[in-house]
C-alpha positions as CSV (number, residue, x, y, z in Angstrom):
1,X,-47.7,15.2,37.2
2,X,-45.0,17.1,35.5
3,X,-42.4,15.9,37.9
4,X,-43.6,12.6,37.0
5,X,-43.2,13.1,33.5
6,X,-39.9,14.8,33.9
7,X,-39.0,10.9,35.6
8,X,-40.1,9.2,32.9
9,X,-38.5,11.4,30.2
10,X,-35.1,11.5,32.2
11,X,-35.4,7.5,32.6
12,X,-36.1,7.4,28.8
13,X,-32.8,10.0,27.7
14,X,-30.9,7.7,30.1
15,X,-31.8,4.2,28.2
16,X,-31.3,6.5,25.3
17,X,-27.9,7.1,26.2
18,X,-26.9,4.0,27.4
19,X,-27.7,2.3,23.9
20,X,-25.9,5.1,22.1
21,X,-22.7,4.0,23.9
22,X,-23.4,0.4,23.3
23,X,-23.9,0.4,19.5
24,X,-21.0,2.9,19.6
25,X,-19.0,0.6,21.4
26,X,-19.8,-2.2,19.3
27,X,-19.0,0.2,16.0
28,X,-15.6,0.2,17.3
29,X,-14.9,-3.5,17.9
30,X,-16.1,-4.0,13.9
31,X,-14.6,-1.7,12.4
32,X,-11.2,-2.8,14.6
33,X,-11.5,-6.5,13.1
34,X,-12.0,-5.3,9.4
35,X,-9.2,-3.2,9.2
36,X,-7.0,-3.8,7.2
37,X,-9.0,-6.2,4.9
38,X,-9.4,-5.5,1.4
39,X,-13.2,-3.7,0.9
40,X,-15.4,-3.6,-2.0
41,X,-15.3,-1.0,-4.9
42,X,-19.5,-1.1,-5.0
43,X,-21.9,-1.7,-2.2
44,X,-25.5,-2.3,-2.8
45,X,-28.5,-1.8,-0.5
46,X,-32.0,-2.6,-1.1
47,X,-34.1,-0.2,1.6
48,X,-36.6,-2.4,2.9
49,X,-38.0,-2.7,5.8
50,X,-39.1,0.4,7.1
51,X,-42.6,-0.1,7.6
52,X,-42.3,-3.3,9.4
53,X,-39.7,-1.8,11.8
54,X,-41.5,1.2,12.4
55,X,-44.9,-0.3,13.2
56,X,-43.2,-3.3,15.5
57,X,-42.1,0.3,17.5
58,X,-45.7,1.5,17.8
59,X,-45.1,3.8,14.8
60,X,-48.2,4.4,12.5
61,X,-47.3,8.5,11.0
62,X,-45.6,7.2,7.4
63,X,-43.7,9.8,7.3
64,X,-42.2,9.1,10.6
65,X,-41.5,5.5,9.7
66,X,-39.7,6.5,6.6
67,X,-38.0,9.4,8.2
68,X,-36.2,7.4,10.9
69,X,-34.8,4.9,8.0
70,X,-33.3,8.1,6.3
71,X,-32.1,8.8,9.3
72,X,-30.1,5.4,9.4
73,X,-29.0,5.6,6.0
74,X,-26.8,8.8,6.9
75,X,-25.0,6.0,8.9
76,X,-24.9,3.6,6.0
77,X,-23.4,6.4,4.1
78,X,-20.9,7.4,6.7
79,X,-19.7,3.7,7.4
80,X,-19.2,3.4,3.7
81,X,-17.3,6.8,3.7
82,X,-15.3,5.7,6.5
83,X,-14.2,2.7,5.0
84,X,-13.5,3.9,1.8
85,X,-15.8,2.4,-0.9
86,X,-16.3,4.5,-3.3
87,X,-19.3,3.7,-4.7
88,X,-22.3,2.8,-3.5
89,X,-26.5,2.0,-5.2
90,X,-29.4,2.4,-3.2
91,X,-32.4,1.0,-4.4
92,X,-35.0,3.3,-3.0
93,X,-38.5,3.4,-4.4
94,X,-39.8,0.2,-7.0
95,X,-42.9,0.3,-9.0
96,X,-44.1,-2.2,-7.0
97,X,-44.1,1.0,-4.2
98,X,-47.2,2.2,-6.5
99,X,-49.8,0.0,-5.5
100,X,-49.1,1.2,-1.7
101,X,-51.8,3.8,-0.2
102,X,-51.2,7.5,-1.0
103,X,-50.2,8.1,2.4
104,X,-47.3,5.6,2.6
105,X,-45.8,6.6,-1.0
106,X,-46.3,10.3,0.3
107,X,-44.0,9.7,3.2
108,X,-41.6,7.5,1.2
109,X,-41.0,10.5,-1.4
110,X,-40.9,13.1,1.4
111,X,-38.0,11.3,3.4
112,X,-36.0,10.9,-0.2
113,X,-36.5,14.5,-0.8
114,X,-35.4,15.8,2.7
115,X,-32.4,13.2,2.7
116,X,-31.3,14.3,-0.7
117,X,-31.9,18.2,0.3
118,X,-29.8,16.9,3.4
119,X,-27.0,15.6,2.4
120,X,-26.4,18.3,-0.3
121,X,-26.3,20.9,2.6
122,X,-24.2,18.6,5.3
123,X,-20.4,19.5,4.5
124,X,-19.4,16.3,5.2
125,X,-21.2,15.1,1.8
126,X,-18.8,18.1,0.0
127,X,-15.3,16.8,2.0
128,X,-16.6,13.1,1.6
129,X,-17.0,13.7,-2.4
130,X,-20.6,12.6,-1.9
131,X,-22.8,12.3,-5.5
132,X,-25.9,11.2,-6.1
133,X,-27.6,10.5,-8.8
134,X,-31.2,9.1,-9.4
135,X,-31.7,6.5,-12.3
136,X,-34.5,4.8,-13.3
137,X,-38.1,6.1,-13.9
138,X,-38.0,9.4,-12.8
139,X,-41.0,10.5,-15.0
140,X,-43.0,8.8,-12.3
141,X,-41.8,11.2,-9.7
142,X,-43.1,14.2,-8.1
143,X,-41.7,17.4,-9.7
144,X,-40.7,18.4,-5.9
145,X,-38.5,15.2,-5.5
146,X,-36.7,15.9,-9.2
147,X,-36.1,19.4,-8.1
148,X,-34.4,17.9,-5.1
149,X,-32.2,16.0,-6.8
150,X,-31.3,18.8,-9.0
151,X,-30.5,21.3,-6.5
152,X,-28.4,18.8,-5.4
153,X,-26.1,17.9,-7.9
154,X,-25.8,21.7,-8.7
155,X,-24.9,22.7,-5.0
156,X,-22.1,19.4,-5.5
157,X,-21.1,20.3,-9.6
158,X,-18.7,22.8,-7.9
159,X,-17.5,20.0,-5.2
160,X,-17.0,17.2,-7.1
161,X,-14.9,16.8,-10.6
């Protein structure tokens, strides 16, 4: 039995692999034809999506689901590092994300508190001159996400001019 899992797991890192080197292959070729084009000063992303990824990938845990798209906006982030823009809005959490069930606007707020808490640890935020700031309605936050946020911008005051 263990064997057998061991086969399956091994099969699974292998696919795993294989599609890392694909979708790193295929960064490369993009990022060859856009350079040297003239980029944007401001990028804007709305983060939708999430849920209806996660669940069309068996995924049901909400904070799973939401944890994985933090995951990918690291990327986001680093492509637009890479490519220098400097400035970049994320539209993260509506109003609208209020009439959701507790259990999905719990695992929302926890993967924006561990990707801020995240990036102000990761050195590459400090070398890349990484800021965030949150705007909007903050008073409807948890005190736990603010605090985030503020550790944050004090670990970068230092960092950043």
């Amino acid at each position: 039995m263990a064997a057998e899992q061991n086969a399956k797991s091994e099969e699974g890192d292998g696919k795993w692999r294989f599609a890392n080197l694909l979708y790193w292959v295929y960064e490369r070729r993009l990022l060859r034809q856009i350079r040297g084009r003239v980029f944007p000063r401001h990028v804007g992303f709305i983060l939708d999506g999430n849920r209806r990824h996660g669940r069309q990938r068996g995924l049901q845990d909400f904070n799973e689901i939401y944890r994985r798209g933090a995951e990918k906006l690291g990327d986001v982030l680093s492509w637009c590092a890479e490519l220098q823009i400097p400035t970049v809005t994320l539209w993260v959490f509506s109003t609208e994300n209020l009439k959701r069930s507790p259990e999905e606007i719990s695992g929302i707020l926890a993967a924006v508190e561990s990707k801020i808490a995240a990036l102000a640890s990761d050195p590459l935020t400090h070398r890349q001159r990484i800021r965030v700031r949150a705007i909007g309605r903050l008073d409807i936050l948890p005190g736990s996400v603010i605090a985030a946020f503020e550790w944050q911008k004090r670990r970068l005051r230092n960092t950043i001019p």
